[in-house]
N, C-alpha and C positions, 0 to 999 in steps of 0.2 A: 472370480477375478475382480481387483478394486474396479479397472473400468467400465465393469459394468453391475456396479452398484447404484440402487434407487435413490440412497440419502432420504428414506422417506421414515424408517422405524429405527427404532435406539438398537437394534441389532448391526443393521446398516451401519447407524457411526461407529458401534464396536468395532463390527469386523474392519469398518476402513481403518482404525487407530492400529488394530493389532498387524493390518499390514503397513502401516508406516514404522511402527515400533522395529518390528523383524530383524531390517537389515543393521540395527541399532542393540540389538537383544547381548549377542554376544558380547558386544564389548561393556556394556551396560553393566551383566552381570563378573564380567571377570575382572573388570576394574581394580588396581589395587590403591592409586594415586589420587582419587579423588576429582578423576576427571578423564573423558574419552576423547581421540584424535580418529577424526570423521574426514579429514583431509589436508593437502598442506601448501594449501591457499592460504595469505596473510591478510591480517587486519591491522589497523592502530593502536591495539594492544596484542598482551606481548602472550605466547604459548600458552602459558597455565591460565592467564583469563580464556584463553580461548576454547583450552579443553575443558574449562569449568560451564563454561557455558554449553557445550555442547553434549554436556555430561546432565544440569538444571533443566534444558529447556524445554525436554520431551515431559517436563511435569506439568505442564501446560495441557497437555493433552491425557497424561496417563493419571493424573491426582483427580480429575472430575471419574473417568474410568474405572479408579480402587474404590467409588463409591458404591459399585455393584459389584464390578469382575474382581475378588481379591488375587492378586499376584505374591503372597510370600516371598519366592523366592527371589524375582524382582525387586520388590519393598525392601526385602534384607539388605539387598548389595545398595541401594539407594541408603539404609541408615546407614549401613556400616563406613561408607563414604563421606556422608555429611559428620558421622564422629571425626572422623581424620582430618573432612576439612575446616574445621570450627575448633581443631583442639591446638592451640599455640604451644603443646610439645610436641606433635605428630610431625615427621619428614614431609607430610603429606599437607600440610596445612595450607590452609586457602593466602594466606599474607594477612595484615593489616591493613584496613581499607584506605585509600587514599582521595583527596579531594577529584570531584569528576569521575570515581573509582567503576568498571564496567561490571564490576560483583555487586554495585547498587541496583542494577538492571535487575540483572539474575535474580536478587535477593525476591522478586516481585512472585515469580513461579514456586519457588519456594514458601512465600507468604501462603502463595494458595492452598500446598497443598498441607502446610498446618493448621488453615483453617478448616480445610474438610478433613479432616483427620486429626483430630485429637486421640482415638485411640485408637487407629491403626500405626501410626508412625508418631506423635509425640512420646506418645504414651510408651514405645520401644525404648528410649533414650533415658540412661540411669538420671539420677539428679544433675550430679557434677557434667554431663554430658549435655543438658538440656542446657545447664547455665552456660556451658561454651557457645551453645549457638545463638543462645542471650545475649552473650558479652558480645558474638562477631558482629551480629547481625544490628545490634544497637548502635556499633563504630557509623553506623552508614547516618545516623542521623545527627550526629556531628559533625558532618565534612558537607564541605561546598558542593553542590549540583545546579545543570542548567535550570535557568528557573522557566518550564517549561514542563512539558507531561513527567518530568520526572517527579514532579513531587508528588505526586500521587505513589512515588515508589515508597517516601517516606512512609507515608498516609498508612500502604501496606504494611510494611514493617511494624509499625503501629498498633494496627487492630491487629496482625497476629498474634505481637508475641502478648498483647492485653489476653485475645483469647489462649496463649497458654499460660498465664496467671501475672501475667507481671503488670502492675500500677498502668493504667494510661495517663498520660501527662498531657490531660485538656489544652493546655496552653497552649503547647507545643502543637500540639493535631491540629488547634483551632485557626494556627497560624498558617497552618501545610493548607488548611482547606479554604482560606481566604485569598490567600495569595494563587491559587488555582480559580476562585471566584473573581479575582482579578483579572483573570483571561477569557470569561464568558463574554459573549457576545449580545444574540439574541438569537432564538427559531431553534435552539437549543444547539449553537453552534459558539464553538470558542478559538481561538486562533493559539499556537503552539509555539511561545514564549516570544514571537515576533506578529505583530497583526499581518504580515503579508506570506506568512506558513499558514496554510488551512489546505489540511492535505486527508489521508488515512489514516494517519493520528490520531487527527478528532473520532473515527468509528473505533478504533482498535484500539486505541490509549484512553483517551480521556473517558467517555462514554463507559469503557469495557470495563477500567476497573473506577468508576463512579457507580457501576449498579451490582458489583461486587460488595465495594464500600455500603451501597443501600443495604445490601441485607445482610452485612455483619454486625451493622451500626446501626441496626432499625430501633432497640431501644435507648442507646446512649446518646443518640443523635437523630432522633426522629425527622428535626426541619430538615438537616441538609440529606437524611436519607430521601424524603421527599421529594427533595430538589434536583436530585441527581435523576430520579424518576423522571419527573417533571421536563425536565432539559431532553433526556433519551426519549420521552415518547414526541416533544417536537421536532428532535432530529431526525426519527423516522418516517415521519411526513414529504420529506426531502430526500432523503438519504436513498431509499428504494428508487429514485429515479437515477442511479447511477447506474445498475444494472439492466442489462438489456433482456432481451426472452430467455434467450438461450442461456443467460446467468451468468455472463460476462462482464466485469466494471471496469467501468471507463477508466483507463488505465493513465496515469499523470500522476506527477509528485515522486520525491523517494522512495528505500525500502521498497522497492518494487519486490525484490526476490520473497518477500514474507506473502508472495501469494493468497493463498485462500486466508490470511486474515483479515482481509476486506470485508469476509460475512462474518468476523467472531462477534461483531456489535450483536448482529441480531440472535444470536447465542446466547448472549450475554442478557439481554430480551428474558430468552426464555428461561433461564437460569435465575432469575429475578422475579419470574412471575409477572411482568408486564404488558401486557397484550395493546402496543403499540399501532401496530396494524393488525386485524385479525388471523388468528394463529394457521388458518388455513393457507395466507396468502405467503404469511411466514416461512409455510412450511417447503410452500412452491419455491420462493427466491432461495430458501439456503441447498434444497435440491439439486434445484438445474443451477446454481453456483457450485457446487460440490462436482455433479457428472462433468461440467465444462472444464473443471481443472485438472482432472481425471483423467480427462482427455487427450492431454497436453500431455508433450514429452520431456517431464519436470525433476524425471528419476536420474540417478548416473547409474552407467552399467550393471551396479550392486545393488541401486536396490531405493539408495539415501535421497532423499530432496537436495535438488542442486542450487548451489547461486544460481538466479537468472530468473526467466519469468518465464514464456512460452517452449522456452529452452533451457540449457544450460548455457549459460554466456557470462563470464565474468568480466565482459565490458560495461556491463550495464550496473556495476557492484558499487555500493559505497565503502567508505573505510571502516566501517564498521562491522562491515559484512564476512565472518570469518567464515570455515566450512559448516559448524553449527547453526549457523542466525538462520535458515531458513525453518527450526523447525519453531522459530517465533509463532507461524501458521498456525500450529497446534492447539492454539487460542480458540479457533472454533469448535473445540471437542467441549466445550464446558457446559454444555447442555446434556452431555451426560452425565451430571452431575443431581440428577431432576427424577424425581420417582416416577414410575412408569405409568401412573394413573394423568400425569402434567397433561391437561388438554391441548398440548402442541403435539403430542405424542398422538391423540387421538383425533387430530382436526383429519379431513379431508384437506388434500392439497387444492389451492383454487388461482387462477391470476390476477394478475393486482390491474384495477383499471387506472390508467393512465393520463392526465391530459398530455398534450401532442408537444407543450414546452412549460419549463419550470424551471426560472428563474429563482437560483437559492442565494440571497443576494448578499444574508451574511458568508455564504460558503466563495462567492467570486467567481460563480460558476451557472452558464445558462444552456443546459439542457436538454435538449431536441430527441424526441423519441420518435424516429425514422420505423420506414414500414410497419408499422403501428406496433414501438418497441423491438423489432427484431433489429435495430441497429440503434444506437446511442452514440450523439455526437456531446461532446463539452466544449464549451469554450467560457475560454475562462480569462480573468482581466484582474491585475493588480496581484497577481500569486508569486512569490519567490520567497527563495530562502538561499540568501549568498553563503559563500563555505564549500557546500556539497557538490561531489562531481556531478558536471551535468545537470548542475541546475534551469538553467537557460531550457534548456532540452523536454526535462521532466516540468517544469512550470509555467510557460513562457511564449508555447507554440501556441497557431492561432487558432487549433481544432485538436480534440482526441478522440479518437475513435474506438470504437468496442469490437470495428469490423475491420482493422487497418492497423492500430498501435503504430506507433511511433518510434522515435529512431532516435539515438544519443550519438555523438561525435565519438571518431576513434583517434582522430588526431586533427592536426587545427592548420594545416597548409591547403592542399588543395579542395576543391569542393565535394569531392568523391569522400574522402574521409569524412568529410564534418557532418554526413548524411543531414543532409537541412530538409527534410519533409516538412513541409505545412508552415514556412516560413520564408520572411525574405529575409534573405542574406545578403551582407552588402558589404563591399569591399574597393577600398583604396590603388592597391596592385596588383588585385585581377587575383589573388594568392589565398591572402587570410582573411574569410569572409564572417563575419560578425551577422548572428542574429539578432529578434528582439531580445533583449535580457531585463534592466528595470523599466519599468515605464514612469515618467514624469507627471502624468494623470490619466482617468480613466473616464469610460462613463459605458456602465452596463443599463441593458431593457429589454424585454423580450423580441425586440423586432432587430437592434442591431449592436453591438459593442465599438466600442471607441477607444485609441491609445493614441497616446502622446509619448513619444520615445526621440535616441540621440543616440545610435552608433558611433558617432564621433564626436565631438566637441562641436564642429561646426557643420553638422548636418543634423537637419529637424526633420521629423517624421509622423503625420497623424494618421494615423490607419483606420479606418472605420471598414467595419465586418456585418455584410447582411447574409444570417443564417436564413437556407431557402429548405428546410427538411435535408434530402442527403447534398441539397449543393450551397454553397455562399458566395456572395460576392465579395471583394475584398477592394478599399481602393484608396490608394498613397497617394497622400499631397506630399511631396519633398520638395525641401528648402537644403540647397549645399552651395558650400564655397570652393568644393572642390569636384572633381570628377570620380565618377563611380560606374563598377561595374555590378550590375543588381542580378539578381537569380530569386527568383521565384517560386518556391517546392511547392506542390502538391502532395498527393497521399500517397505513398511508399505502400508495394504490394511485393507479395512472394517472387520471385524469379523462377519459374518450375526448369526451365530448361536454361539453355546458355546464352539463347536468345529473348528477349521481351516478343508478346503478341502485342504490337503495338502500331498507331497509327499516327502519321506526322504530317501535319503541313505548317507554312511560315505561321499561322494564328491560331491552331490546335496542338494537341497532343493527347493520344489516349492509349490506355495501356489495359490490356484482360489478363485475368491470370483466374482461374477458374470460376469461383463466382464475386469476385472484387473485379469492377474496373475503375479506373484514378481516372480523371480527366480535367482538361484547364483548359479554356478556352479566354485567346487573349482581345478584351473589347479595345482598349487605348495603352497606348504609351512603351510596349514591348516590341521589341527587333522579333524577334524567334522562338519558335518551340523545339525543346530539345528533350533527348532521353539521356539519364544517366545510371550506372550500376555502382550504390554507395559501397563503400569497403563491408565485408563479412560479417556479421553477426552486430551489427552496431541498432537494429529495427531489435525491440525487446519481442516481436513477434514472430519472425521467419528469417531464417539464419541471413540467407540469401534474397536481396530485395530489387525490384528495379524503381527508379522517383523520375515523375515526368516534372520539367519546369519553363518556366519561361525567363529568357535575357535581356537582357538592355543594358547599353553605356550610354551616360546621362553628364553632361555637363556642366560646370558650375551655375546655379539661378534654381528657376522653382520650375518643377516636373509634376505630371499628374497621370498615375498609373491603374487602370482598372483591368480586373479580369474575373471570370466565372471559374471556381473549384467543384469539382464534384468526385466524390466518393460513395460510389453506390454496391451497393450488395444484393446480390439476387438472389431472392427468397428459397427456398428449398420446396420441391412439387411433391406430390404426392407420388409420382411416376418415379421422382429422382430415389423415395424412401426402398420402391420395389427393388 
């Protein structure tokens, strides 16, 4: 059974691919259209990108896979497809690409797997067949794209079709790969076409295929294949502090449903020959990140990876997110792509040591490694990325937890909908309460974070946050012209039964729900402690949640609000494992 796979030996990530593949195999092979319908949830684009994608995206994980396991008769229906969708007389044909085009995405899984396969799948394609996928797949580097991790799609496009014979046009690539050095930062961290995006992106996009690029490019491009080295082993310095023991990452930003591709970065590590951090301790985080996802009920009835994150929930979806985008994950499988002698294959597993907080300053993110890593808190300052549902939600809140996850609004009237965990919410008529969303300035340290923020035109708001291990303080100067009703969230947990186990007085509130308890304790400037039960499925973690908070109505002048948050999680005994 997948769930109780080690994730330790290259048989492990086989077997776990081929039961991801499975409930995908049929339609995969019998395909005639050049593209499979996995379910009939919508995205922002329209059916046939949709089936095309969900038809491309399991090559992410199966093109590293045909480097050992040959599949013929899979391989077959995958060429005989890609003829059809590349051939502009075929019924079955993919279109013309267009500016912003979502077959520019796709084209990226594709690249891969003509790079590891020149003679298992180029090589199947007559001439005039191989030139169809020349002509399509070239359209994409003439049309407009965000300028953001996409151009690295170009980049791919690129060195593939260089490696199946056609001219590279330096000029061109050299512009794709400047204009991406244009987004680097420093600590080997780069921000995603806006400097206040720095999200999963940077591990699964930039990073993943930048130590791709290193080793397709290592003789035609030596510096910037170095470069890209260079950048991934200072982001791994950082970057392992997201994950907590048990192989959980600190969950914030979009794309949440692409799940386990959080660990494809350090895949892509090992796929590169990089020993970042040493490959034992490598082997430990992508392990217990594998078993923990594993664990999770992230299947629908059949079999398929769901939208959603700890569940299936298409609240939590962006627009982009059709019923294929989750097997983007698949991204971690490219370390089977790596001969069985790779000394990640043969490390011993070991734990990575940890200091107790890290402060990743280009990432916007400060760190806390609670019960010595078995819990990870983030708090983060200056992160948004307007546009995407639930931004505010995914960017914005003043904690994330590895032991708690967090919670997106279902709708935007009363307070119960807008699931407000780990924020104040502040509101004019008591109705539509507004969290933090941009902030006007910041100031991060390892001891406390700082925001300057404006729910309203004429209400000021500076929040200063001292992280205390699993508790922080938090405390609002407000400046209003008007009156307000505040709500205060804390850490949102499971609801096991129809009642909260929970404890209340006018200046407390605490809530258990097996080994999570949320708690706020209010020192200044708060009326009450209350319990609330947000709407269904709005927590990316447990369908059902209950949020403890505190209230106050406040007057027009200047108010000053402190209270104590804790979210604590109780370790697991030795007694509890019997």
């Amino acid at each position: 059974m997948i769930e109780k796979n080690d994730f330790l030996s290259k048989l492990d990530y086989q077997a776990a691919l081929e039961k991801l593949i499975q409930p995908l195999r049929a339609s995969l092979m019998q395909t005639t259209k050049a593209g499979i319908k996995v379910g009939g949830s919508g995205a922002v684009y329209d059916q046939r990108h949709a089936e095309m994608e969900a038809f491309i995206r399991p090559l992410w994980g199966l093109a590293p896979y045909w480097t050992e396991k040959k599949e013929d008769d899979l391989r077959d229906s995958y060429v005989a497809n890609l003829i059809k969708g590349t051939d502009p007389a075929s019924d079955n044909y993919w279109g013309m690409i267009e500016d912003y085009d979502q077959y520019i995405v796709e084209m990226a899984a594709l690249s891969l797997t003509l790079l590891l396969h020149q003679e298992y799948v180029w090589s199947e394609l007559t001439k005039a067949e191989q030139q169809n996928v020349i002509n399509w797949m070239k359209q994409a580097l003439q049309h407009k794209i965000p300028k953001n991790n996409w151009t690295f799609f170009k980049v791919l496009i690129q060195v593939a079709l260089y490696h199946c014979g056609e001219a590279l046009d330096r000029e061109l690539l050299l512009s794709h790969l400047k204009l991406i050095d244009g987004m680097y930062l420093a600590d080997g961290w780069y921000f995603d076409g806006k400097k206040t995006q720095k999200d999963y992106y940077i591990p699964f996009a930039f990073h993943f295929y930048g130590l791709i690029v290193a080793v397709f490019l290592k003789e035609e491009e030596p510096g910037w294949s170095q470069k890209f080295i260079e950048r991934a082993t200072l982001f791994a310095q950082t970057f392992n502090y997201y994950f907590d023991a048990a192989g959980e990452a600190v969950p914030y930003g979009r794309s949440a449903t692409y799940r386990f591709a959080q660990g494809a970065f350090f895949s892509a590590l090992v796929f590169a020959e990089v020993e970042a951090i040493p490959w034992g301790q490598m082997k430990m985080l992508l392990s217990n990140h594998m078993k923990n996802w594993f664990a999770k009920d992230i299947f629908t009835f059949d079999g398929r990876l769901s939208i959603g994150y700890h569940y299936e929930n298409l609240v939590i979806a962006e627009g982009y997110n059709a019923p294929g985008s989750p097997y983007w994950a698949l991204k971690i499988f490219l370390l089977l792509a790596t001969q069985n002698s790779h000394p990640f294959w043969q490390a011993e597993p070991e734990p990575i040591t940890k200091k107790p907080k890290m402060l990743t300053k280009e990432g916007n993110m400060l760190l806390i490694q609670a019960k010595s890593g078995q819990h990870v808190l983030g708090f983060p300052a200056g992160l948004m990325i307007e546009g995407q549902a639930h931004a505010e939600a995914k960017y914005s809140k003043f904690v994330y937890s590895t032991k708690f996850g967090f919670s997106v609004p279902k709708a935007g009237v009363s307070y119960e909908e807008g699931a407000f965990d780990n924020v104040l919410a502040v509101s004019i008529d008591g109705q539509y309460f507004r969290p933090k969303l941009n902030v006007r300035d910041y100031f991060m340290s390892e001891e406390k974070i700082v925001y300057n923020w404006a729910p309203f035109e004429n209400v000021q708001i500076e929040t200063i946050i001292f992280p205390l291990g699993e508790w922080h303080v938090r405390i609002h100067e407000i400046t209003t012209a008007v009156s307000l009703d505040l709500r205060e969230g804390g850490f949102s947990l499971p609801l096991i039964n129809r009642k909260a186990n929970a404890t209340v007085t006018d200046r407390t509130v605490k809530i258990k729900s097996d080994r999570l308890t949320s708690t706020m304790v209010a020192i200044e400037g708060y009326a009450q402690a209350e319990i609330v039960q947000p709407e269904a499925n709005t927590s990316l973690f447990f369908p059902r949640t209950s949020l403890p908070y505190l209230s106050q109505k406040i007057m027009p002048g200047t108010h000053r609000l402190i209270c104590l948050v804790g979210g604590c999680y109780e370790e697991e005994t030795i007694h509890d494992k019997d």
